[in-house]
N, CA, C and O of each residue as an XYZ file, in Angstrom:
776
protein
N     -24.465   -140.181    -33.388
C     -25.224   -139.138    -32.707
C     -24.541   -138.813    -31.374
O     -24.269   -139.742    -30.614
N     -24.295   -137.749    -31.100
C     -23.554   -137.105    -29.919
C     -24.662   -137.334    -28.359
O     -25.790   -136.953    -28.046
N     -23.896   -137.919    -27.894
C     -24.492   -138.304    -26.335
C     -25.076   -136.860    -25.233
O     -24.540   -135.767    -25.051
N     -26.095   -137.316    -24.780
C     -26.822   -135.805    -24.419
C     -25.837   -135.972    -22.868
O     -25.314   -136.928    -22.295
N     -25.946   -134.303    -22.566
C     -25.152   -133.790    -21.758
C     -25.774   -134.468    -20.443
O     -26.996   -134.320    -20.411
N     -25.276   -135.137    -19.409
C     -25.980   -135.691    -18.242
C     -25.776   -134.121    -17.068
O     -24.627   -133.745    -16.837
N     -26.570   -133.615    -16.650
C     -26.055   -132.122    -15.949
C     -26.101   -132.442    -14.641
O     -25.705   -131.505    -13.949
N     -26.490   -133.581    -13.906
C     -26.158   -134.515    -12.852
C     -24.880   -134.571    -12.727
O     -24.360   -134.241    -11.661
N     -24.122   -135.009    -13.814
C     -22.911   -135.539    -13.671
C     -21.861   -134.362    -13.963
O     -20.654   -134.394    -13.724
N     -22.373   -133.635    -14.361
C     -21.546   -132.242    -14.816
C     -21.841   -131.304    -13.099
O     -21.087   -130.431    -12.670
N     -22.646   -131.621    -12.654
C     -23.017   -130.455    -11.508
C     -21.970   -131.268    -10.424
O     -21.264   -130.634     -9.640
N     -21.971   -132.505    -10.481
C     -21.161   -133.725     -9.548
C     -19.798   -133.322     -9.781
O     -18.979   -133.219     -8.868
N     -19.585   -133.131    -10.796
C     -18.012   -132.805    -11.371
C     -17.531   -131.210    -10.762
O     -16.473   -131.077    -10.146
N     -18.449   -130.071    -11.027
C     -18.402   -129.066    -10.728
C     -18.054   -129.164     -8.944
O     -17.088   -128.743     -8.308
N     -19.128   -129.805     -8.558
C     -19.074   -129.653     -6.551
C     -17.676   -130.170     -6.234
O     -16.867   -129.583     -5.515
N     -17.399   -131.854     -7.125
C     -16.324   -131.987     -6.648
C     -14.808   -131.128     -6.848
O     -13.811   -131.066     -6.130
N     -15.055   -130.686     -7.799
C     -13.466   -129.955     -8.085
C     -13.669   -128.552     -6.922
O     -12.670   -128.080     -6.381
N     -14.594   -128.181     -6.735
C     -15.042   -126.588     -5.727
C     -14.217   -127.563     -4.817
O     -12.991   -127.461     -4.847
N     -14.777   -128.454     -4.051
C     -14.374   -129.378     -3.458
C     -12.810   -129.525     -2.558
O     -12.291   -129.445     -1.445
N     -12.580   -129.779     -3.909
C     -10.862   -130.318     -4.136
C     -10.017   -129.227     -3.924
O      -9.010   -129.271     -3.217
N     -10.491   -128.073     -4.642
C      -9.900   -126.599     -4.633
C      -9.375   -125.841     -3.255
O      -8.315   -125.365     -2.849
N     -11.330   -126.075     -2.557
C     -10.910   -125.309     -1.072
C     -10.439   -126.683      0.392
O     -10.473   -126.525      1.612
N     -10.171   -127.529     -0.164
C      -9.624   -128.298      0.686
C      -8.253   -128.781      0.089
O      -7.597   -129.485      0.857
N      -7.745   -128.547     -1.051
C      -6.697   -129.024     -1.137
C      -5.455   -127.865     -1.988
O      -4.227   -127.944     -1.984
N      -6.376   -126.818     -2.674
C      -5.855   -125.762     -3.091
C      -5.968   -125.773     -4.580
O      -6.663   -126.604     -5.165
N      -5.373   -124.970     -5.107
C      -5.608   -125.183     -7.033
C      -4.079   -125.585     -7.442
O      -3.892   -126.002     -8.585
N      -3.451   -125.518     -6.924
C      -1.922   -126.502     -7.458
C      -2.051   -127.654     -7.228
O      -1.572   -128.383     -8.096
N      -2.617   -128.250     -6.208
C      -2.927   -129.478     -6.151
C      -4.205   -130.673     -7.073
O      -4.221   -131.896     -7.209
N      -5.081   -129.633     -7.513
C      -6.409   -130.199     -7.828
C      -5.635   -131.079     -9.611
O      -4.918   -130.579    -10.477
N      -6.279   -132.609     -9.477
C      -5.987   -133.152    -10.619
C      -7.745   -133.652    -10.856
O      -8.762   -133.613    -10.163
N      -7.460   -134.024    -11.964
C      -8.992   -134.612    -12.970
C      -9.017   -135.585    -12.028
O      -9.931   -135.526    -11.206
N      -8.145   -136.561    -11.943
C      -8.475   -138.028    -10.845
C      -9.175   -137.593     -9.753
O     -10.183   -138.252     -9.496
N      -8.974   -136.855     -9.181
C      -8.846   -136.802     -7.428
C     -10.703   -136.352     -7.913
O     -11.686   -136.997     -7.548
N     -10.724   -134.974     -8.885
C     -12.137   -134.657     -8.974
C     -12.919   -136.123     -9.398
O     -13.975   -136.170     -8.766
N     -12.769   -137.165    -10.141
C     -13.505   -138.185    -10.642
C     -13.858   -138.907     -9.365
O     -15.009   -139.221     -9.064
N     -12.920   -139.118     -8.725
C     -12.979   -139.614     -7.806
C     -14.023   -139.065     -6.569
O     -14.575   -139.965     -5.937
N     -14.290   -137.869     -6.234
C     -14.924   -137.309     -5.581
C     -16.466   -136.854     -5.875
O     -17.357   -136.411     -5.151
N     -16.373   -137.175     -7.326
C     -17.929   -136.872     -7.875
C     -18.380   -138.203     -8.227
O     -19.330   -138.239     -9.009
N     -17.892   -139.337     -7.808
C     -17.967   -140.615     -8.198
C     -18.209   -141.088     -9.590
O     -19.190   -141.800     -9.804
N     -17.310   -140.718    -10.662
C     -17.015   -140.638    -12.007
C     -15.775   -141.200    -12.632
O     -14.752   -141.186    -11.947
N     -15.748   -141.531    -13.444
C     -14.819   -141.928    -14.380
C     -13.873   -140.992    -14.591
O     -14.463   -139.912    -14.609
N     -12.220   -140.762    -14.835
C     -11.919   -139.400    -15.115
C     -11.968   -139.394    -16.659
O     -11.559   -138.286    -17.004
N     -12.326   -140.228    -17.882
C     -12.691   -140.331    -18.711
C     -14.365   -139.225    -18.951
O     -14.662   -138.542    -19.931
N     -14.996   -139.391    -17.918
C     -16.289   -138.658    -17.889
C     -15.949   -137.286    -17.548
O     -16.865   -136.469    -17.635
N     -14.832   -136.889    -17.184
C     -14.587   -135.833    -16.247
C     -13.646   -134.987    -17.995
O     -13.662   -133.794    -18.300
N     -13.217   -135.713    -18.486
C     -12.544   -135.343    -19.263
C     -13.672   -135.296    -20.807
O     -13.194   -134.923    -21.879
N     -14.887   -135.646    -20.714
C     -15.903   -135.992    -21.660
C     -16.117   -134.384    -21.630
O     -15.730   -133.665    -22.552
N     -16.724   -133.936    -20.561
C     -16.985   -132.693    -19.818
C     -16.486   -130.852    -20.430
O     -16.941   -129.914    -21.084
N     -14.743   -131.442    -19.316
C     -13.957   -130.438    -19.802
C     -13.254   -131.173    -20.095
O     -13.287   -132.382    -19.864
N     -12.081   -130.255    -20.960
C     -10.641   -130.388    -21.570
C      -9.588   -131.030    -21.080
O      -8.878   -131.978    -21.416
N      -9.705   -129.864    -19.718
C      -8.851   -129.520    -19.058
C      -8.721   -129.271    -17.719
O      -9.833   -128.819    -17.446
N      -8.180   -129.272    -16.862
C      -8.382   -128.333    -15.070
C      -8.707   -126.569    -15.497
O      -9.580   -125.914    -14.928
N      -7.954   -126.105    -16.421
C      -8.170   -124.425    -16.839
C      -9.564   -124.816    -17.040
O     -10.447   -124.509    -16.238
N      -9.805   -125.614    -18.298
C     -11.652   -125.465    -18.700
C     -12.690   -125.549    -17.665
O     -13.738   -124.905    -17.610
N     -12.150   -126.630    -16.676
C     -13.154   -127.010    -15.619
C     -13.065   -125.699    -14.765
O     -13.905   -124.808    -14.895
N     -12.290   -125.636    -14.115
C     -11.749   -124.115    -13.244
C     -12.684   -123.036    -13.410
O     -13.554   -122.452    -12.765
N     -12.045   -123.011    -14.742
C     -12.667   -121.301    -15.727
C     -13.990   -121.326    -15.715
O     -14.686   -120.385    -15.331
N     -14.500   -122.646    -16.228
C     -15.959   -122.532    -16.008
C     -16.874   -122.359    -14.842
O     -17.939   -121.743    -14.889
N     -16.418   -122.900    -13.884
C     -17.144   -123.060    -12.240
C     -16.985   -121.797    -11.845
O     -17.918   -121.159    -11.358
N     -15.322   -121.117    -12.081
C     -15.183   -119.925    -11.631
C     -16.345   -118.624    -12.457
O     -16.800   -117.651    -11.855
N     -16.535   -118.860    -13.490
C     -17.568   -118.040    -14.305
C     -18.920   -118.283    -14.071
O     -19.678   -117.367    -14.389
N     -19.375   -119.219    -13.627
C     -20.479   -120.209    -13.476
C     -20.308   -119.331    -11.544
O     -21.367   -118.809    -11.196
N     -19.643   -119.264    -10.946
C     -19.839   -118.834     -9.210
C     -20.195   -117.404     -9.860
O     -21.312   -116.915     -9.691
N     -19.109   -116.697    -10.675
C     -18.782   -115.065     -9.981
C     -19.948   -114.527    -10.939
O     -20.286   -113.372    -10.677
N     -20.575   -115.093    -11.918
C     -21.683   -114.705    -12.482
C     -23.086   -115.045    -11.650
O     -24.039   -114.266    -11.648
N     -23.079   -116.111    -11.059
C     -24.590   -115.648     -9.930
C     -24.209   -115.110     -9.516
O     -24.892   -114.088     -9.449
N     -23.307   -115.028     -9.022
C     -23.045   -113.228     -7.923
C     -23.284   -112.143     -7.961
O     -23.822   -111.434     -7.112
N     -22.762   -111.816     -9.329
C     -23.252   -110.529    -10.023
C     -24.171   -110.533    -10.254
O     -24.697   -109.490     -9.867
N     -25.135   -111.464    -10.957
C     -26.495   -111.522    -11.234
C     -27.105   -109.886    -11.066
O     -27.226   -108.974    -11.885
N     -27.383   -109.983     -9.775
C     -28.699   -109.267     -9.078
C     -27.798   -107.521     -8.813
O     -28.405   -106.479     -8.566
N     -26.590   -107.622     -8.925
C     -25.902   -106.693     -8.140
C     -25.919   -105.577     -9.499
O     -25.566   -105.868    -10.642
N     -26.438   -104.210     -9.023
C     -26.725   -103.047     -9.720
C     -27.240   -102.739    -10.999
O     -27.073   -101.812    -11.792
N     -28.109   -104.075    -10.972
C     -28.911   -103.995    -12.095
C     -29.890   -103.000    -11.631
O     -30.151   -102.819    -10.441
N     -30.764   -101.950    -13.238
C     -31.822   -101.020    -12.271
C     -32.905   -101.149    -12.109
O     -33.690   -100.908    -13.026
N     -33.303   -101.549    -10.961
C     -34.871   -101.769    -10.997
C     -35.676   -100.614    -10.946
O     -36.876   -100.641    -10.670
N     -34.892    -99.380    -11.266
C     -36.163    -98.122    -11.268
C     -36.264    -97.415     -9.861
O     -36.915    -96.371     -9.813
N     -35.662    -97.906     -8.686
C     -35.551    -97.461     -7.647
C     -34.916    -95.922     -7.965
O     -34.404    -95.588     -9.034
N     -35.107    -94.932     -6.569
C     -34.080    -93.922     -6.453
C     -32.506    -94.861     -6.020
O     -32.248    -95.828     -5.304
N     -31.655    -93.855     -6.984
C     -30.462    -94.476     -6.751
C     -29.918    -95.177     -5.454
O     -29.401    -96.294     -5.473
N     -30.128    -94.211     -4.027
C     -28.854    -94.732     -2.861
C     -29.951    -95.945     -2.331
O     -29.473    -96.878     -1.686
N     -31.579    -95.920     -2.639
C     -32.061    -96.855     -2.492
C     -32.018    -97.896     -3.316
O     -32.455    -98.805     -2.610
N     -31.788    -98.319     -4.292
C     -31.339    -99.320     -5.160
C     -30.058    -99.433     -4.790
O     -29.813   -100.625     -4.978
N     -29.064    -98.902     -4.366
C     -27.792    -99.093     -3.932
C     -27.217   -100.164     -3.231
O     -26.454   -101.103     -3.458
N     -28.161    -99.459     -1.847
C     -28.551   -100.233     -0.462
C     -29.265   -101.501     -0.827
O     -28.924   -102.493     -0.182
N     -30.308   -101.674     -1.856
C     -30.973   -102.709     -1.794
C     -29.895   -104.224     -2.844
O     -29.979   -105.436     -2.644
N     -29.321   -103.753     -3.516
C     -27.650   -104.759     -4.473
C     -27.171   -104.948     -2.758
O     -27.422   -105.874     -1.987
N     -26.515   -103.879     -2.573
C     -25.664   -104.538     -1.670
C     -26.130   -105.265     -0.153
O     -25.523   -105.861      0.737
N     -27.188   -104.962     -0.336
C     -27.710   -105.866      0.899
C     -27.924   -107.941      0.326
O     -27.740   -109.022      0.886
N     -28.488   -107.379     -1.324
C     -28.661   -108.734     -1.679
C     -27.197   -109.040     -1.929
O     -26.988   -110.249     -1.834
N     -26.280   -108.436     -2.175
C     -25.375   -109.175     -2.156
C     -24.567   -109.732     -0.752
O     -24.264   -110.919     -0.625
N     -24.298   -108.807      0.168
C     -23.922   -109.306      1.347
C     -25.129   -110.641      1.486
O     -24.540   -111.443      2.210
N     -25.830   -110.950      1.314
C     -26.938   -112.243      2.102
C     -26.213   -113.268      1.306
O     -25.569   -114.210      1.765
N     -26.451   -112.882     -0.293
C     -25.318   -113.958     -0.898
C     -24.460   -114.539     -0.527
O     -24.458   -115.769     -0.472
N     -23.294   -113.632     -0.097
C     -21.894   -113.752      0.345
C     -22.169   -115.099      1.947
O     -21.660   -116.130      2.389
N     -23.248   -114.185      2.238
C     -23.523   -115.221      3.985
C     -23.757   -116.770      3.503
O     -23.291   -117.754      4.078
N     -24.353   -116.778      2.646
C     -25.262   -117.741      2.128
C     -24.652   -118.384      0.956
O     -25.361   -118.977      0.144
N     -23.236   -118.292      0.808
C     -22.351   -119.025     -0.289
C     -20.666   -118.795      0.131
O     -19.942   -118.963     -0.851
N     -20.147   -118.551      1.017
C     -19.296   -118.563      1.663
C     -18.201   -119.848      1.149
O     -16.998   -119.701      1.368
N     -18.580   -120.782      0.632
C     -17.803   -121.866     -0.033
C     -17.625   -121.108     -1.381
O     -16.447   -120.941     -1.697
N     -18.616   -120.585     -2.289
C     -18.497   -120.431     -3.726
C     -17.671   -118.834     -3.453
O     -17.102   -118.228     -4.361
N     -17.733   -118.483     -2.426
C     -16.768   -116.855     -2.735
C     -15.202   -117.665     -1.939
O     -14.059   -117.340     -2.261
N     -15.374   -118.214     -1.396
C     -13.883   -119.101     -0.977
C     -13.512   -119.294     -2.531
O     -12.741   -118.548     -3.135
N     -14.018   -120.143     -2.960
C     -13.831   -120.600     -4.609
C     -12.770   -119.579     -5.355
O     -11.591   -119.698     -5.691
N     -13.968   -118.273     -5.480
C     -13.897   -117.665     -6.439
C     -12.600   -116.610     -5.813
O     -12.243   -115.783     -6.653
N     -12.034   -116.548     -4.786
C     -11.420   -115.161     -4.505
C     -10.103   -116.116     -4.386
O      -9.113   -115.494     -4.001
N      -9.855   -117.756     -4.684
C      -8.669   -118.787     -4.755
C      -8.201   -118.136     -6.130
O      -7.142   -117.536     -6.316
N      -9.164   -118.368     -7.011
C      -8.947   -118.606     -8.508
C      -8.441   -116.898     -8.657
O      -7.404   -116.679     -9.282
N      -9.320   -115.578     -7.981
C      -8.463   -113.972     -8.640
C      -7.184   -114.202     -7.752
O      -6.146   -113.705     -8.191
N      -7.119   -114.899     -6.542
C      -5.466   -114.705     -6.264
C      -4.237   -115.445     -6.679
O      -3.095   -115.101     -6.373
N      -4.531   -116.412     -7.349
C      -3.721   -116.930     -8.642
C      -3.674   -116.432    -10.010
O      -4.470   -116.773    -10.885
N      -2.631   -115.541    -10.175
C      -2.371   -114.533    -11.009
C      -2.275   -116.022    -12.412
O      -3.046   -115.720    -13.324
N      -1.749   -117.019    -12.618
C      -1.152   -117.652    -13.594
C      -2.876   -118.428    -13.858
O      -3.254   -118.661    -15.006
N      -3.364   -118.606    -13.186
C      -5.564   -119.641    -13.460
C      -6.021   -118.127    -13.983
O      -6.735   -118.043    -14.982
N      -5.703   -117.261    -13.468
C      -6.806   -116.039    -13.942
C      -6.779   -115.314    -15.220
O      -7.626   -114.673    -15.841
N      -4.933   -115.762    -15.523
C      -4.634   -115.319    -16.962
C      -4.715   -116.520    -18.136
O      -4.814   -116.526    -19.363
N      -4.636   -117.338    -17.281
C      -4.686   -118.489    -18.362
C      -6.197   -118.892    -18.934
O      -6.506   -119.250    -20.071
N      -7.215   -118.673    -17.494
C      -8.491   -118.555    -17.697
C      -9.147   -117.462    -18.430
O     -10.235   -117.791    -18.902
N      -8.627   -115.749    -18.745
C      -8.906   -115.000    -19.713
C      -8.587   -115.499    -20.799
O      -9.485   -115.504    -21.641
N      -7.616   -115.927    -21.091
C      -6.803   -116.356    -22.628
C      -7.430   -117.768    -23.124
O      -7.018   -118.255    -24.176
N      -8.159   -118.244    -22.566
C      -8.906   -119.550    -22.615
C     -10.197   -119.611    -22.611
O     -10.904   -120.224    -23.411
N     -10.476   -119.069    -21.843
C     -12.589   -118.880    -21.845
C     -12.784   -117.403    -22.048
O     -12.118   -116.455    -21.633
N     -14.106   -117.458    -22.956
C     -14.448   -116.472    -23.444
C     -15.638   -115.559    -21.970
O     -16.866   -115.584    -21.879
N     -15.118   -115.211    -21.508
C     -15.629   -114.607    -20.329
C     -17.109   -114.330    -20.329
O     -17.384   -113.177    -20.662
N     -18.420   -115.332    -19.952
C     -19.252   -115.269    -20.190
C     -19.999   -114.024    -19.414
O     -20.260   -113.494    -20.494
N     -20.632   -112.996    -18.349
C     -20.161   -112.606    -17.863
C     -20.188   -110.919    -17.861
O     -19.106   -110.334    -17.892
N     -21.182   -110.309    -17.833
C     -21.270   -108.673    -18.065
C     -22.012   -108.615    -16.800
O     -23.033   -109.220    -16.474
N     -21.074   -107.503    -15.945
C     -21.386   -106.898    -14.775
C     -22.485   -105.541    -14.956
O     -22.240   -104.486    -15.541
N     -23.855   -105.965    -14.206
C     -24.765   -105.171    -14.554
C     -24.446   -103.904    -13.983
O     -24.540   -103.730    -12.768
N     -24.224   -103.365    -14.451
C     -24.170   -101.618    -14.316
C     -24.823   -100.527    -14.396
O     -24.274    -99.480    -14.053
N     -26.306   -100.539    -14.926
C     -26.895    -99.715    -15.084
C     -27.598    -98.832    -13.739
O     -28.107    -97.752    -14.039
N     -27.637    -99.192    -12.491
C     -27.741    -98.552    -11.380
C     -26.663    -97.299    -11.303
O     -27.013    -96.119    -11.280
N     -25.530    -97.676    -11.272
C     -24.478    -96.897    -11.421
C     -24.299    -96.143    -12.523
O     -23.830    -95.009    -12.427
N     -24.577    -96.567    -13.455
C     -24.144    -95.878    -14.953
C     -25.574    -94.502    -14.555
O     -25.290    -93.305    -14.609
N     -27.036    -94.996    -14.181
C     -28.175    -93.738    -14.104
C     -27.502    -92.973    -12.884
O     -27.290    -91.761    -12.934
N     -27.302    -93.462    -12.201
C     -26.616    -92.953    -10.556
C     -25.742    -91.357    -11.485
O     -26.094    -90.178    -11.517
N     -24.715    -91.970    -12.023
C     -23.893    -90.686    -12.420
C     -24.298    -89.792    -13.364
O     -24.020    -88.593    -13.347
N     -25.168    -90.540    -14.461
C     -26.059    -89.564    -15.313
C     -26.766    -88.553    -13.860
O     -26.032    -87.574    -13.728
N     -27.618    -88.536    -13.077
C     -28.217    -88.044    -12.238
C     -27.421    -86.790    -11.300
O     -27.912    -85.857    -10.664
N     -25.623    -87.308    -11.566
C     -24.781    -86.578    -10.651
C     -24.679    -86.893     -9.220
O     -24.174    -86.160     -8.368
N     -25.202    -88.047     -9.033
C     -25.228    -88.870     -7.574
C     -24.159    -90.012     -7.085
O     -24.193    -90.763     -6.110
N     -23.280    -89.870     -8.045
C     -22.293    -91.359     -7.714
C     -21.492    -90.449     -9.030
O     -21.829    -89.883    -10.070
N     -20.137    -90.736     -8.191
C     -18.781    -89.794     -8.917
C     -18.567    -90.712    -10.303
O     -18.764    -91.921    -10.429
N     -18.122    -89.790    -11.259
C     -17.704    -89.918    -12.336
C     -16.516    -91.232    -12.814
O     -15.713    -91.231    -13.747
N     -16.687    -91.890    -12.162
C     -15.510    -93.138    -12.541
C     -16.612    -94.220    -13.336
O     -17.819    -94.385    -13.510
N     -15.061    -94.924    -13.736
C     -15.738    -96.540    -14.482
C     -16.277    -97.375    -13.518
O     -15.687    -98.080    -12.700
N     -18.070    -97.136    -13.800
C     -18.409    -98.502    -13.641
C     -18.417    -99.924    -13.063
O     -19.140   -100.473    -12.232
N     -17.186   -100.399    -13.913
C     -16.775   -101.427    -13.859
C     -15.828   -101.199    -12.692
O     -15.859   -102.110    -11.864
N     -14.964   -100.162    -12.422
C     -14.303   -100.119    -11.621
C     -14.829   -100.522     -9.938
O     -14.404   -101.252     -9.043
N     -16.245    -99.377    -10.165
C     -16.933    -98.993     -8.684
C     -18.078   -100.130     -8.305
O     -19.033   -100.075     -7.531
N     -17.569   -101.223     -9.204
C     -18.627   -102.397     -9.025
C     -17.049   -103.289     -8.222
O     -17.117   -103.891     -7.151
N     -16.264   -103.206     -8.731
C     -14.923   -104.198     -8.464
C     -14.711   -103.821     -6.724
O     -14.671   -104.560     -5.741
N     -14.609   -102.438     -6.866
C     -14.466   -101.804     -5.043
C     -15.251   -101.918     -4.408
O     -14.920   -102.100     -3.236
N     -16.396   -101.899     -4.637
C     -17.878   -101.689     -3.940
C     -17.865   -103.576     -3.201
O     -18.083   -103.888     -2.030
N     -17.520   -104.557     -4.430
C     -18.089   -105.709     -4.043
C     -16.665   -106.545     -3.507
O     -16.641   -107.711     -3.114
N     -15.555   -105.651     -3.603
C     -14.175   -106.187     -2.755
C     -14.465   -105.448     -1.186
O     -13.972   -105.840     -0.128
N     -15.101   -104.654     -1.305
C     -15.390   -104.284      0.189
C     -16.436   -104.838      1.156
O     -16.526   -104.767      2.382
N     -17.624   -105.733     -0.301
C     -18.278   -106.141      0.593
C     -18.823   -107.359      1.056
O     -19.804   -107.608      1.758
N     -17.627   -108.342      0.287
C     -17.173   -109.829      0.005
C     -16.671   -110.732      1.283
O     -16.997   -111.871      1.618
N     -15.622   -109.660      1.958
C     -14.850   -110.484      3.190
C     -16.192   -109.989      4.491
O     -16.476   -110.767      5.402
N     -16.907   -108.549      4.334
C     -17.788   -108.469      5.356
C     -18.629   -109.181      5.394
O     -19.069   -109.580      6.472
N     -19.138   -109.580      4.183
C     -20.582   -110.782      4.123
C     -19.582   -112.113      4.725
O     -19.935   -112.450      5.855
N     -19.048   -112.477      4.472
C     -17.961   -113.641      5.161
C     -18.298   -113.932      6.672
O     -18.650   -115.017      7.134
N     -18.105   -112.641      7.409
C     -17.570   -112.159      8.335
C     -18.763   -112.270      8.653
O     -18.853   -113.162      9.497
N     -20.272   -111.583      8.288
C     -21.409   -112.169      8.808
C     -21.972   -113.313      8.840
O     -23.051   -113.570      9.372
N     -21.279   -114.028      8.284
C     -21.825   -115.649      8.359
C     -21.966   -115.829      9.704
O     -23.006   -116.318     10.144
N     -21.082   -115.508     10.408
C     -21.175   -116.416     11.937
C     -22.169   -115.591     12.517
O     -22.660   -116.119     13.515
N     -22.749   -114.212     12.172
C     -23.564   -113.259     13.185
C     -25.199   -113.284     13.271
O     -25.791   -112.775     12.320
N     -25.897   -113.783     14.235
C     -26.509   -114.004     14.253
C     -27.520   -112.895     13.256
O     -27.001   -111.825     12.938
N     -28.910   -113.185     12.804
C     -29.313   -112.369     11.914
C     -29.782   -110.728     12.363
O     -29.555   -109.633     11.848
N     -30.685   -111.246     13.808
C     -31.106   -110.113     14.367
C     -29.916   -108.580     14.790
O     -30.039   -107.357     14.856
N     -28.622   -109.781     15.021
C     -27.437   -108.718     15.129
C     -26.691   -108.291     13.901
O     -25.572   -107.778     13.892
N     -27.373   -108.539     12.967
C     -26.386   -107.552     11.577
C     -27.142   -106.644     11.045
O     -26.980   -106.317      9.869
N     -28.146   -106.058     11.871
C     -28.231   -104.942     10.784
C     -27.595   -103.536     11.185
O     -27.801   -102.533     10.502
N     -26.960   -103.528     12.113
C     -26.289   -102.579     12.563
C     -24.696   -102.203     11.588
O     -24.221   -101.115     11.265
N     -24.235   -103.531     11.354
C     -22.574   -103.389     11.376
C     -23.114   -103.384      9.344
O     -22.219   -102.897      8.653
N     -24.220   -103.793      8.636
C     -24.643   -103.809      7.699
C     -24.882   -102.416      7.434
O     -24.062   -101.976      6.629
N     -25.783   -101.508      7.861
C     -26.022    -99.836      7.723
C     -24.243    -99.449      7.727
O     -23.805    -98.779      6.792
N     -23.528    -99.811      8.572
C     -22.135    -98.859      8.851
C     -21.325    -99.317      7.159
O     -20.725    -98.513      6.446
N     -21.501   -100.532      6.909
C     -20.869   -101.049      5.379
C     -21.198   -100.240      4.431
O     -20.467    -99.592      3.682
N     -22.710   -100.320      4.509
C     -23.269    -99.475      3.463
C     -23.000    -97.992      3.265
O     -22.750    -97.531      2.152
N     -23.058    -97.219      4.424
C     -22.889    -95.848      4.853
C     -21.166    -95.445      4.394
O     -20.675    -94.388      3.998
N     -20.690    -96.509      4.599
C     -19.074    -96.523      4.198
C     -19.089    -96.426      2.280
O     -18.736    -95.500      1.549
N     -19.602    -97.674      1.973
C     -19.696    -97.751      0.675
C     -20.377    -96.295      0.231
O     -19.838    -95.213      0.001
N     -20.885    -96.443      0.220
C     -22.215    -94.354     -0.657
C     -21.360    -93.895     -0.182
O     -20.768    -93.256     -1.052
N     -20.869    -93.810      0.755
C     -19.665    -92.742      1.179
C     -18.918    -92.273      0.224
O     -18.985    -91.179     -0.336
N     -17.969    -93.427      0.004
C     -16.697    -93.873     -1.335
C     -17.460    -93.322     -2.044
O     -17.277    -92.110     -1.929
N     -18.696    -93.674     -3.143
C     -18.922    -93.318     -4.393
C     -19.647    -92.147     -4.906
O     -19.663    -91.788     -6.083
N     -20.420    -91.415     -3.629
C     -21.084    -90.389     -4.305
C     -20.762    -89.490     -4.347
O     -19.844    -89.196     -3.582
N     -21.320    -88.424     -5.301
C     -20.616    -87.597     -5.482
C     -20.260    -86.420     -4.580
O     -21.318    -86.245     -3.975
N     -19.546    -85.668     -4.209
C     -19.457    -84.691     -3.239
C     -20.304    -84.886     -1.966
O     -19.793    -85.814     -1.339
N     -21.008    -84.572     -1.545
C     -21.752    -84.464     -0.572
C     -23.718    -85.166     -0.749
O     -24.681    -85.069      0.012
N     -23.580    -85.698     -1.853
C     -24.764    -86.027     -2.328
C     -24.885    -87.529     -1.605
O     -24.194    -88.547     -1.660
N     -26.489    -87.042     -0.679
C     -26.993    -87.822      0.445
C     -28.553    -88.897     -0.921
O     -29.338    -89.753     -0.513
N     -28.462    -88.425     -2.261
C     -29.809    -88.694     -2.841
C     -29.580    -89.929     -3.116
O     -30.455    -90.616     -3.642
């Protein structure tokens, strides 16, 4: 009978390799060093995942998918207000996980983990789009992919949530309106304020 999954020891494994990653880099990260840091066996570590790609791929899919979670899914709002309201939850995210977007922006700037991690894990992983997808049905957000104006939208607003970590709360809602006002800017259509 197959031994039940301990998710203690899998979440231990996960922190430590995040761990290992932003303190030691991803060329460096071995199964030992993670066993060692989640206080595990690397036998347990290897029970787990495969591999460093499997472990990687997964944490990295496992970060950039809560992320997306919440971001332009439609809750029925008018569009630039549902807009504003993703990217605000996502900038708080970004404030409020600043280790897991360290993580995740290691693993897209290693061209050789990101391809090896497509060709290896089945990308769990659909970027909610339907804010955007009604947005352009409506004629309110320009005619591009989607997928594209979710990739720009949340590369623009990844290093600013960063950047608000250190700012106190009462002082970001100023430099937050100018992000946003920037972003609707980029995507809508012509002159459309809706």
């Amino acid at each position: 009978m197959p031994r039940q999954r301990d998710y203690r020891k899998e979440h231990a494994i996960l922190d430590a390799a995040q761990a290992e990653v932003l303190e030691h880099g991803l060329e460096a990260l071995s199964m030992d060093a993670v066993a060692r840091r989640a206080g595990v066996a690397t036998g347990t570590v290897y029970r787990y995942f495969a591999n460093k790609i499997e472990l990687v791929g997964y944490l990295y899919v496992l970060l950039k998918s809560s992320t997306a979670a919440p971001f332009f899914d439609d809750a029925g709002l008018p569009v630039r207000e549902g807009f504003e309201k993703a990217c605000r939850e996502f900038i708080r995210e970004c404030c409020a996980h600043v280790a897991d977007e360290k993580f995740v922006e290691q693993i897209e700037c290693s061209d050789a983990y990101t391809k090896r991690i497509e060709e290896e894990l089945p990308m769990t992983f659909d970027t909610p789009t339907a804010l955007l997808d009604r947005g352009k049905e409506e004629g309110v957000i320009k005619d591009i992919d989607s997928e594209l104006l979710v990739e720009f939208i949340s590369n623009a607003l990844r290093p600013f949530g960063r950047k608000l970590e250190k700012v106190r709360d009462r002082d970001r809602e100023a430099p937050i309106r100018d992000i946003l006002s920037l972003c609707w800017g980029a995507i809508a259509a012509s002159d459309n304020d809706a």
